[in-house]
C-alpha positions, 0 to 999 in steps of 0.5 A: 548537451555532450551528456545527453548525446552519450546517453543517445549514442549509449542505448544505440550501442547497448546489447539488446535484452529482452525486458518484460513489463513489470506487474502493477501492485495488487493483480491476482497475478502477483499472488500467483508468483508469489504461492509458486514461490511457495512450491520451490517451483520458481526462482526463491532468491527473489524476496518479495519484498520490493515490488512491482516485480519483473516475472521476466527474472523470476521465471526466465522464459514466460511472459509476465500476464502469460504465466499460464501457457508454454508457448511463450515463443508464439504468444510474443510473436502474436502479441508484440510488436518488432521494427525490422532490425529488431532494435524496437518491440512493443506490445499492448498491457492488459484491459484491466477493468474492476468495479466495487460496490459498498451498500452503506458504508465505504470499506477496503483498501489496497485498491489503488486509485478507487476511493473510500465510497458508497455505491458503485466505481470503476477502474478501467487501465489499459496501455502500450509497453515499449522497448528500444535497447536500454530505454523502456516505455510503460503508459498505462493510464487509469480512469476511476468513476465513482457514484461516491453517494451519501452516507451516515458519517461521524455521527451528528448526536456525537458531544460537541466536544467530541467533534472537537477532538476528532479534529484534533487528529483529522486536521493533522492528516489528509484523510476525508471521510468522503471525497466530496458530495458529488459523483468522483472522476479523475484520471491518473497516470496509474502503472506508467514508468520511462526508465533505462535498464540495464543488466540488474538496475533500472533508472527512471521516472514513474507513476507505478504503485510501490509497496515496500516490506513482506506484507500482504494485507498491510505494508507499513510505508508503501502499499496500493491504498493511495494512487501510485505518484510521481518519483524518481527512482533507481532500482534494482530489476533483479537480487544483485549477486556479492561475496555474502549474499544478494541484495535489492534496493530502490531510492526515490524522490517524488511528490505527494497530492493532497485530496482538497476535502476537509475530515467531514461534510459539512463542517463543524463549529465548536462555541461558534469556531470552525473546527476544520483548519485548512490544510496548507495547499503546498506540494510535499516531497517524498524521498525513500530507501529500501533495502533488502538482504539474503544472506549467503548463509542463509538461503531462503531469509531476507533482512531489510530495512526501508524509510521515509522522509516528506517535507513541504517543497518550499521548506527544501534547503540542502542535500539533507533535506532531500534524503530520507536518512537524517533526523526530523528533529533537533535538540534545545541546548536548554533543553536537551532531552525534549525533542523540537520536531521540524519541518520533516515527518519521518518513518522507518521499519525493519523487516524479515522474510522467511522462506521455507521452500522444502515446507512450502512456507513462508513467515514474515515480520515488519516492525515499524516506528513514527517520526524515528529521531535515529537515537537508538539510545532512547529507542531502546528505552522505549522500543514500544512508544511510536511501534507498529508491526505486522506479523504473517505467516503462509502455508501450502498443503497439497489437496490432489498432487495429480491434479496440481491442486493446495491448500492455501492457508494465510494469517496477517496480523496488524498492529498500530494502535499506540502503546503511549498514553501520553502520545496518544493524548498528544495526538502522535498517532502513526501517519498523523503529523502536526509539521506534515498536516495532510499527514502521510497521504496521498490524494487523501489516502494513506502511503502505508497500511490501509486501515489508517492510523490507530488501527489494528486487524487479524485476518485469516485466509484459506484457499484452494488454489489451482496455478492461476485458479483460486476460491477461498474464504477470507475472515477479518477483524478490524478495528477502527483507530483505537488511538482517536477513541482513548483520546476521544472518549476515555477507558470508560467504564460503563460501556466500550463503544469501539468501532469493530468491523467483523467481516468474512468474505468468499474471494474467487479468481479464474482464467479462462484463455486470455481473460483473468477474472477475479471476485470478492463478495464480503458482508461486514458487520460494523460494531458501533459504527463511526464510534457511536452507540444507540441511546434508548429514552433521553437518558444517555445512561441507557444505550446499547451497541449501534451496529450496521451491516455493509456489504462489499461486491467487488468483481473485475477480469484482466484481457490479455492481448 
């Protein structure tokens, strides 16, 4: 009681500071700082790196869903709301509405809490943001409704063998092909936080997507794929200011949902066995660590680091397993070069982040290894067993200086697909884990990079771009676990059945007074779709390629109060 007494009488005496809300993970506004950055015109001490950011420190002086007009003063007197000794101001966070639709298969990622589905969903978002000294209250709710209708899956004239292996890898992450077969309606805590602030370091509990490392399409641990979950975290608001540089950081602590659906619908059987294993109904936690570097003699380069860690709840004994830095696995002093992998599952990656104001560029690099021992001895050995990377760069050129209107041009490349014959026939596939068995999921969707474990994509944009306007072209090239097809099929040689997306897509973005909209219209042409290729007669040996074509709408618009 004598804590909680001075932590009362702690935020009554704090200095007051101002503390605008922070940006969920994935807005058209996110994108906007980070282009400004491009320009010079914003503070680039900031990395981008560890988000969701606080514009209030990036941009002092101008509202965070308000970057687009000058008078700050008067819009935080219209929409904010100030008790009368000035201690208490709230203000109401943004009606956020988006909706998609896929017209055969699901497709996409890094749409938070929506779900892989054909057909029509909904995301609706809105809340109150709240501040009283040094406490800070963000409630942000999110309902998600979705048709989720029926479509062709793993495809049924597949070998039985086949079916087998693909649950080999499925039974070992939580990664539904469809959630369900019914329509889908949740309602999730989304972007809400309870946190004391103070100076450059926040401390609390939240919901809020995270997304860790310089990415833009993929991030390797922490991305808005999967819906945001419940952690403890200290962060910091702001780079932190030292003799040789500036730093940023957060830790967490938080617990990870499983989805509750078997890999397909219905089930399948293989010499009369149910192949689906049930996954373990057991809560799993999740500790974190990012932390990211501008050197002093370096203005514009950032170094840094980020792991994981998640063990079943039940399996918690001692600090160390509470902490994400400290092995998943032991030694047999039998056998001491063979590894015995515990009850953790573990990733880490490395990451760069170059920023080049005076050339209004930026390049990026995040490399990344699954279920890490800390042994450096042998990972030199073999630095490309269990890698992933991710690769960009970012380039503005000026179209009409007048008139304030760029160029943007952006390549993103991904890499997961494993190099390892024999991890890949051992089924150690990135965010696949047989101690961990919803593998590295939440709510059936992947933490990470959202095109899921052994996939790899090349994606190219070129915009105009306008302040907060933006029309563009996106074009892709996604293919779809390549670890599961060597394991499944082989390097046959009579024909490649490698499930490729091609996709190119027209992206669209404009504000018109309080309102933001934003729109995507992607055709996507799937090469042998779910893996499968279509037979001609009885004889297997005369097959060509199957394909389908999907298209995507996606459209939403922000309503700032």
């Amino acid at each position: 009681m004598r804590i909680v007494k001075l932590i009362v009488v702690f935020i009554l005496l704090a200095k007051f500071d101002v503390i605008a809300q922070s940006l969920p993970v994935g807005t058209p506004l996110e994108d906007y700082y980070r282009r400004t950055q491009l320009l010079g015109t914003i503070d680039t001490n900031v990395s981008f790196t560890l988000r969701p950011i606080n514009p209030y420190y990036i941009n002092k002086g101008t509202q965070a869903f308000n970057p687009d007009s000058s008078k700050y003063s008067e819009i935080h007197a219209e929409n904010s709301w100030v008790s009368k000794n000035g201690k208490i101001r709230a203000n109401l966070s943004p009606l956020n509405f988006q909706t998609q639709i896929n017209t055969n298969h699901p497709y996409g990622w890094n749409d938070g809490a929506m779900i892989p589905a054909k057909g029509l969903q909904t995301l609706i978002s809105m809340g109150v943001f709240a501040q009283y000294g040094i406490l800070s209250i963000q409630f942000s709710p999110e309902v998600i409704l979705a048709a989720n209708s029926q479509f062709e899956t793993f495809n049924k004239n597949q070998y039985d063998v086949i079916f087998a292996r693909y649950y080999d890898i499925y039974n070992n992450i939580d990664l539904p092909v469809r959630f369900g077969t019914a329509a889908y309606a949740r309602v999730f805590w989304g972007q809400s936080s309870l946190r004391l602030n103070f100076k450059s370091v926040s401390i609390g509990l939240s919901t809020e997507n995270l997304w860790w490392g310089p990415g833009i399409r993929n991030s390797l641990l922490m991305s808005n794929s999967a819906p945001g979950f419940k952690h403890f975290t200290l962060n910091t608001l702001r780079p932190l200011n030292t003799a040789i540089g500036s730093f940023e950081g957060q830790v967490i602590a938080g617990s990870l949902s499983n989805s509750g659906f078997p890999p397909l619908e219905p089930d399948n059987k293989y010499f009369g066995t149910n192949l689906y294993i049930p996954k373990p109904n057991n809560w799993r936690y999740l500790s974190g660590i990012i932390i990211t570097w501008q050197p002093k003699w370096a203005p514009g380069l950032f170094l840094g680091f980020d792991q994981s860690s998640q063990m079943y709840g039940k399996n918690l004994n001692g600090l160390k397993d509470y902490l994400p830095f400290f092995s998943p696995v032991v030694r047999s002093p039998n056998a001491p070069d063979a590894p015995i992998v515990q009850n953790k599952d573990r990733r880490g990656s490395l990451f760069m982040r170059w920023l080049w104001p005076q050339e209004h560029a930026e390049i990026y690099f995040e490399w990344g290894h699954n279920n890490a021992s800390n042994d450096l001895y042998q990972s030199s050995l073999s630095p490309e067993d269990s890698r992933a990377y991710i690769f960009g760069v970012r380039k503005v050129l000026p179209f009409n200086s007048s008139k304030d209107e760029n160029i943007l041009i952006g390549i993103e490349v991904t890499q997961l697909q494993e190099t390892s014959i024999a991890k890949i026939k051992d089924g150690q596939e990135w965010y696949v884990s047989k101690s961990i068995r919803q593998g590295y999921t939440n709510n059936g969707e992947i933490l990470g990079a959202g095109i899921g474990p052994g996939a790899n994509l090349q994606s190219v944009d070129v915009s105009w771009v306008k302040g907060l306007r933006k029309l563009g072209l996106q074009i892709e090239r996604y293919v779809h676990n390549n670890d599961f097809y060597y394991y499944a099929f082989g390097d046959n040689q009579n024909y490649s059945q490698h499930w490729v997306d091609l996709s190119i897509g027209a992206i669209g973005e404009w504000n018109y007074k309080n309102l933001i909209f934003n729109g995507k219209i992607q055709g996507i042409k799937s090469l042998d779709y779910q893996w499968a290729l279509k037979q001609n007669g009885n004889d297997p040996a005369f097959v060509n390629q199957l394909s389908v074509f999907n298209l995507q709408i996606q459209a939403g618009v922000l309503y700032r109060f």
